[in-house]
Residue, then its C-alpha position, 0 to 999 in steps of 0.5 A: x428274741x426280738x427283731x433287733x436281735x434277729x436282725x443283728x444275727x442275720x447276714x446276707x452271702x458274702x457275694x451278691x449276683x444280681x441275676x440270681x437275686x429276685x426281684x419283688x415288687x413293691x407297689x406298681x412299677x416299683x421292684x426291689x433287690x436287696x443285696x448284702x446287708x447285716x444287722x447294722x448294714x444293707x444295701x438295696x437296688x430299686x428299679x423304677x418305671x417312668x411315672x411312678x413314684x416310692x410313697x412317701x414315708x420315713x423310717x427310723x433307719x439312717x438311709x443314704x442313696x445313689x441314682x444309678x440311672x434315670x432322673x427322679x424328683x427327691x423329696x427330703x422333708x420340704x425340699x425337693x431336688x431333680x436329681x440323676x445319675x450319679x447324684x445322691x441323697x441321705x435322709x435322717x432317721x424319721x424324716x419324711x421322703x419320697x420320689x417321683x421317677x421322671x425317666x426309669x432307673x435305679x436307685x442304689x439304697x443303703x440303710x442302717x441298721x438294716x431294714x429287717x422287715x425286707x428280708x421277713x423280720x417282723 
């Protein structure tokens, strides 16, 4: 079976209580919580401690992002953006980005398909 079919066969509960979802830490001052999410879906809070950064990377996921709290530097390709809370972004698939947390908070993300190596699919 591959990923993608693993994947699709995968969901998370139909509830998510943040308090019993552990977090996991990413890269220093970086920790993630992913919440609902199937084959096609997910959804993944991610906590920022001022200073850090997410490196910057792209994916073939298509990936749509709120901030929840704090500020943070975006960038998207060649632009970059101050953005805080209530603000978002989206990033097309293989686009290069990354951000820069300028006063800790959350970044609400969603990504489709979802990212099946989050949840332990190679």
């Amino acid at each position: 079976m591959t990923t993608r079919e693993q994947a699709e066969k995968t969901c998370s509960s139909v509830f998510q209580v943040g308090s019993e979802i552990r977090w996991e830490v990413t890269e220093p001052g970086v920790e993630r919580q992913v919440m609902g999410y199937d084959g096609q879906l997910m959804m993944v809070k991610v906590r920022f401690a001022k200073g850090t950064a997410a490196t910057i990377h792209s994916h073939y996921h298509s990936q749509a992002s709120c901030i929840a709290s704090g500020k943070f530097e975006v960038t998207i390709g060649t632009e970059t953006k101050v953005l805080a809370a209530g603000d978002g972004f989206y990033v097309a698939p293989d686009t290069i980005h990354g951000v820069v947390c300028l006063e800790a908070g959350i970044i609400i993300d969603t990504f489709s398909p979802m990212r099946a190596t989050f949840i332990g699919l190679k």
